[in-house]
Backbone as CSV, one residue per row, in Angstrom:
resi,resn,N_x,N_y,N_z,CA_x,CA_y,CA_z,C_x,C_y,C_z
1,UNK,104.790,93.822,103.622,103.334,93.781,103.550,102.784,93.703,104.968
2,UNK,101.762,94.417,105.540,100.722,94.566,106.489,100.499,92.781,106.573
3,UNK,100.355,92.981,108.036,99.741,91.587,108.156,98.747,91.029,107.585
4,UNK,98.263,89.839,106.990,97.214,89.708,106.421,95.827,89.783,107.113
5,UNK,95.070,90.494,106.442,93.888,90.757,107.041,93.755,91.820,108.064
6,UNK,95.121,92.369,108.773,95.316,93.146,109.322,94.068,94.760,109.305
7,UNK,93.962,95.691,110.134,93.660,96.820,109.547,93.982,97.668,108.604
8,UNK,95.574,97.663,108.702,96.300,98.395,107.496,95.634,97.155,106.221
9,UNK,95.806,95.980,106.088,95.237,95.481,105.210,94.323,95.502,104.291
10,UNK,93.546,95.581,105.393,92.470,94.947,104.489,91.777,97.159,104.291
11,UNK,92.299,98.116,104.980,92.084,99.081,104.188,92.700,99.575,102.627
12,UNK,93.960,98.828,102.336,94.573,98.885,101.295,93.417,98.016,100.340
13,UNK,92.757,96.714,100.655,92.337,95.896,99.812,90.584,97.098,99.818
14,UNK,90.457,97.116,100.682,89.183,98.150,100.379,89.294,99.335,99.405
15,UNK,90.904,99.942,98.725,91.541,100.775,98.011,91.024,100.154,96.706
16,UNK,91.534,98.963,96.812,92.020,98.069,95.031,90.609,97.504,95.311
17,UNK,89.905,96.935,95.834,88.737,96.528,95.347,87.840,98.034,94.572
18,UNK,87.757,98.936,95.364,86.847,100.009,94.538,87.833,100.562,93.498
19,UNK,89.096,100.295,93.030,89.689,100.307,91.880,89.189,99.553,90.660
20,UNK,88.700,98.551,91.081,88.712,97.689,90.295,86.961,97.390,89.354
21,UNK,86.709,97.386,88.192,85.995,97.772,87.970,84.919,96.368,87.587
22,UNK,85.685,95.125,87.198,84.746,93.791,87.285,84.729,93.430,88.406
23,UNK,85.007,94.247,89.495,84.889,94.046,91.017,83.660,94.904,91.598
24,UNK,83.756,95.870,91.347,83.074,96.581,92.594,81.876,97.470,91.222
25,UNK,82.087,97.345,90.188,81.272,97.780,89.215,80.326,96.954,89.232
26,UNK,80.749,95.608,88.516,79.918,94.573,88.599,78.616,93.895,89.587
27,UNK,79.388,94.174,91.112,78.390,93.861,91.918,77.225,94.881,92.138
28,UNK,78.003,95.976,91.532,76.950,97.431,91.721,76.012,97.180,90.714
29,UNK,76.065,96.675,89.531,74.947,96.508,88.644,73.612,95.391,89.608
30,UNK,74.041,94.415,90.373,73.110,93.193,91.195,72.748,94.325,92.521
31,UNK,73.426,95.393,92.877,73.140,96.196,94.234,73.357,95.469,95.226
32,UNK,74.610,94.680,95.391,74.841,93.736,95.821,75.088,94.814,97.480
33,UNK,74.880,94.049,98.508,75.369,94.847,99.474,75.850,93.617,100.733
34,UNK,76.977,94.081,101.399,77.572,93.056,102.033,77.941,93.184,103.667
35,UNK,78.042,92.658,104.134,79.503,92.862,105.316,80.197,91.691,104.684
36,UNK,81.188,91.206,105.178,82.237,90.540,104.246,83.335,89.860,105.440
37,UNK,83.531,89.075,106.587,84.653,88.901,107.080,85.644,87.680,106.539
38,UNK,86.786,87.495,106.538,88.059,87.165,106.203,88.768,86.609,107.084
39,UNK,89.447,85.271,107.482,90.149,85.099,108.491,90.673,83.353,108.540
40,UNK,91.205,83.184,109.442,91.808,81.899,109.604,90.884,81.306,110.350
41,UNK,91.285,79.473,109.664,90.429,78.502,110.369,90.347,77.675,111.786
42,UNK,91.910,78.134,111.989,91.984,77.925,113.250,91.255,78.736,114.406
43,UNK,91.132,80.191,114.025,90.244,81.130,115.123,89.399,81.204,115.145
44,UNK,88.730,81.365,116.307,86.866,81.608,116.505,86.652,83.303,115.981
45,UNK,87.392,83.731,115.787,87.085,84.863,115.100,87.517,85.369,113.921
46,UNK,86.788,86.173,112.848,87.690,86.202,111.867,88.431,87.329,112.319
47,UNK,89.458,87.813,111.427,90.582,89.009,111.628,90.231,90.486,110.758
48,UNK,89.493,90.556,109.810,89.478,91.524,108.999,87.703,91.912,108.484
49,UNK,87.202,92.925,108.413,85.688,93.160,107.858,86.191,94.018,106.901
50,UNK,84.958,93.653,105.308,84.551,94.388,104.780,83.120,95.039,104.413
51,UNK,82.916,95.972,104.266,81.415,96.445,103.919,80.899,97.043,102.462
52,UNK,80.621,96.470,102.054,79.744,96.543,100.891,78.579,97.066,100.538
53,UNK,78.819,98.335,99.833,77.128,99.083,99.541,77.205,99.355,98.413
54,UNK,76.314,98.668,97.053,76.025,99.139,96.616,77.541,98.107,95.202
55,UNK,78.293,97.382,95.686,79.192,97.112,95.267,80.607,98.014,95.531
56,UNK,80.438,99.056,96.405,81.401,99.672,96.798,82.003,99.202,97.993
57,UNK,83.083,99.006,98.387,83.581,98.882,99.705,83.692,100.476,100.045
58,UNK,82.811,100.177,101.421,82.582,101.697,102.175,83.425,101.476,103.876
59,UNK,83.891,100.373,104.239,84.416,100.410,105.449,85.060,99.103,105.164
60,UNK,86.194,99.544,105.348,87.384,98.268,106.155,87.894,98.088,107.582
61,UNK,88.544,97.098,107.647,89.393,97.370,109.148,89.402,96.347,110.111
62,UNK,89.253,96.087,111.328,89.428,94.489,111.997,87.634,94.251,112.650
63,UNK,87.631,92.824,112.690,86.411,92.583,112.936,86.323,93.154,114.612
64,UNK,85.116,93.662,114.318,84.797,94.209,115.655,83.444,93.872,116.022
65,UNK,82.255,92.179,115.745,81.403,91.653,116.078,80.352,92.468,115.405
66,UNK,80.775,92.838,114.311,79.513,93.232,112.945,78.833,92.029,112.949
67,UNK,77.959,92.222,112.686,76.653,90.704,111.928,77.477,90.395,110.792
68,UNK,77.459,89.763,110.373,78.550,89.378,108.779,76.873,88.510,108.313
69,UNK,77.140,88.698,106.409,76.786,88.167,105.886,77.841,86.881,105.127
70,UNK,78.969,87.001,104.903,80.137,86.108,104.668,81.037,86.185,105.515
71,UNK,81.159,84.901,105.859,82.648,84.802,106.804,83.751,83.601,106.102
72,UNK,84.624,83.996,105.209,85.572,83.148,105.001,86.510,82.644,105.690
73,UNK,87.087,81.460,105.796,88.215,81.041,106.460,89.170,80.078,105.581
74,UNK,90.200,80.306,105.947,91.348,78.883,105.073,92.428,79.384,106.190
75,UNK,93.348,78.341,106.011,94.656,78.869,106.591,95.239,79.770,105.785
76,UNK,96.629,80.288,106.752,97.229,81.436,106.546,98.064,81.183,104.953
77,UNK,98.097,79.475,105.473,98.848,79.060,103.729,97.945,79.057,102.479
78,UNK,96.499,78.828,102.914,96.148,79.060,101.553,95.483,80.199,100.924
79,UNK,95.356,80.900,102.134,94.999,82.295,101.745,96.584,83.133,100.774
80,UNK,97.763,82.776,101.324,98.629,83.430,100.662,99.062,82.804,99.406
81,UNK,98.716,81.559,99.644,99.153,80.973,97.659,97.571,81.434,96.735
82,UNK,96.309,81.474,97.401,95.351,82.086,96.453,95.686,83.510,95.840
83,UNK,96.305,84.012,97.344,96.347,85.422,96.723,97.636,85.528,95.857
84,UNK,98.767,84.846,95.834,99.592,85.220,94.851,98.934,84.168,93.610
85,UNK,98.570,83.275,93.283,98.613,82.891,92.414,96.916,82.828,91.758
86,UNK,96.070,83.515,91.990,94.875,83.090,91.757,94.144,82.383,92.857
87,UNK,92.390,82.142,91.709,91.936,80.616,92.423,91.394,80.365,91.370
88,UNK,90.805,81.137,90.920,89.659,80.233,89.161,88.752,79.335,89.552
89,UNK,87.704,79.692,89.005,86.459,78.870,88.989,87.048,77.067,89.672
90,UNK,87.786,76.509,89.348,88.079,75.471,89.227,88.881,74.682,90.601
91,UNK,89.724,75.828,91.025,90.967,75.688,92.138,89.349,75.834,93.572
92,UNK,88.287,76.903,92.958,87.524,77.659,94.192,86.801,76.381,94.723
93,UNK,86.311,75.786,93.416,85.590,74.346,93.666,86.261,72.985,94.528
94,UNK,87.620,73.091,94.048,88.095,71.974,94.918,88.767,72.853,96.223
95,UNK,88.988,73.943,96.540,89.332,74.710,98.168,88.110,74.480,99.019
96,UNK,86.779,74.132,98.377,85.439,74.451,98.722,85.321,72.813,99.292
97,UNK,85.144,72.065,97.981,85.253,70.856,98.315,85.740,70.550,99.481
98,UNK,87.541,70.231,99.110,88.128,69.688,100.487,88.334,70.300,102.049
99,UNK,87.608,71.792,101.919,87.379,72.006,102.976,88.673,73.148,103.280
100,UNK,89.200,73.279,102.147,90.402,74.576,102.806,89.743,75.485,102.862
101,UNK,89.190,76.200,101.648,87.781,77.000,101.899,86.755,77.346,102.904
102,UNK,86.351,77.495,103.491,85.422,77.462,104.654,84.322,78.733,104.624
103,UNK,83.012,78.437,104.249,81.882,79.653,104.519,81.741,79.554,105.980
104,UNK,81.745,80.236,106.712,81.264,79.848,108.293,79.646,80.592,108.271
105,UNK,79.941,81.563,107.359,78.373,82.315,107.202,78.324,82.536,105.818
106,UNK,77.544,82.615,105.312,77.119,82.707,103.576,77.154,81.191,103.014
107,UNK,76.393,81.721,102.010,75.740,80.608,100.740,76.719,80.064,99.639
108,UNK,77.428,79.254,99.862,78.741,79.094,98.853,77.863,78.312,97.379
109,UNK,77.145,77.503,97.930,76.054,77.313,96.950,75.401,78.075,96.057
110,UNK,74.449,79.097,96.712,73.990,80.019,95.926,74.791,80.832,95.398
111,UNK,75.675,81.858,95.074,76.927,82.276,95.088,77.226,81.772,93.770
112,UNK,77.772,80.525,93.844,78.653,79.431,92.510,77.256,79.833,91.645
113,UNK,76.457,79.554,92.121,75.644,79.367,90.866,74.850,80.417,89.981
114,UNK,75.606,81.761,90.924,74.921,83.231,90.270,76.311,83.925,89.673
115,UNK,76.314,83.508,87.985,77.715,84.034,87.231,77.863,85.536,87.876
116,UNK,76.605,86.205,88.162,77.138,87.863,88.491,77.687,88.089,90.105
117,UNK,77.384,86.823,90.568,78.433,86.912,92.244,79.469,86.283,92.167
118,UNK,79.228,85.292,91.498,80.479,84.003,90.934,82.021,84.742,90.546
119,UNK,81.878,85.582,89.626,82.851,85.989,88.509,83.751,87.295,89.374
120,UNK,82.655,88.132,90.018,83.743,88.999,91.186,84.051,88.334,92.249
121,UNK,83.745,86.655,92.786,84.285,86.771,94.209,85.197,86.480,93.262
122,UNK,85.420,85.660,92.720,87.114,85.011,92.145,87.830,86.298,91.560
123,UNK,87.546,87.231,91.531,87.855,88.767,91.064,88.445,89.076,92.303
124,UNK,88.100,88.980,93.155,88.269,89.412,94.884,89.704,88.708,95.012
125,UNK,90.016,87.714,94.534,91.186,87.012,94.817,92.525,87.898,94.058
126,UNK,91.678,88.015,92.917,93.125,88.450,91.874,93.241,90.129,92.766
127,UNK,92.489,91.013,93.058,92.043,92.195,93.952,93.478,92.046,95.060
128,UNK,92.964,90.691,95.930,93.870,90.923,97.263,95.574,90.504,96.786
129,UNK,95.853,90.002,95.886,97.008,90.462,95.396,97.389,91.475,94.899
130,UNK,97.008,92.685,94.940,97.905,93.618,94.865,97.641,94.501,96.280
131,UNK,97.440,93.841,97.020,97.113,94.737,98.460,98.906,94.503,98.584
């Protein structure tokens, strides 16, 4: 496997997300539109962008100082046990909680509490397992 978050990465995950149809369908019904970055909590930068139009991912590849509307972070460990094993409504709340989770930019608040953003990010998880 491509490094995580890598370019080869996260263009494979830009593949399976517009595969996926309670993914990238779903947000297309809200016209959801994004930049999206991904990365570890230890770095001042994240490692990977996605772009979002329309609920489509239209550009992947490494952050290159886009404006981001989301910037996630966790370590490298919990990004790889989410992605093999899930996160579920439930696991997202306590990663969020104790802080493995990390919004550095975006509304984790607003988000949880809109079932039609809610239900594809945790979609996004089951997504980056099959990158």
């Amino acid at each position: 496997m491509a490094g995580l978050f890598s370019e080869d990465w996260m263009r494979r995950f830009q593949q399976e997300w517009n595969k996926e149809p309670d993914l990238s369908d779903a947000l297309a019904e809200i016209d959801f539109n994004s930049v999206i970055a991904y990365g570890f909590d230890d770095e001042d930068n994240p490692r990977g962008v996605l772009v979002v139009e329309k609920g489509k991912a239209t550009k992947a590849g490494t952050f290159s100082g886009e404006p981001l509307k989301w910037d996630l972070r966790a370590s490298e460990e919990s990004w790889e046990k989410w992605i093999k094993d899930g996160i579920g409504m439930m696991k997202l709340g306590m990663a969020y909680t104790t802080g493995k989770l990390k919004f550095k930019v975006g509304d984790y608040g607003a988000m949880i509490k809109n079932p039609k953003m809610a239900t594809p990010f945790i979609k996004s998880f089951d997504v980056m397992g099959r990158v």
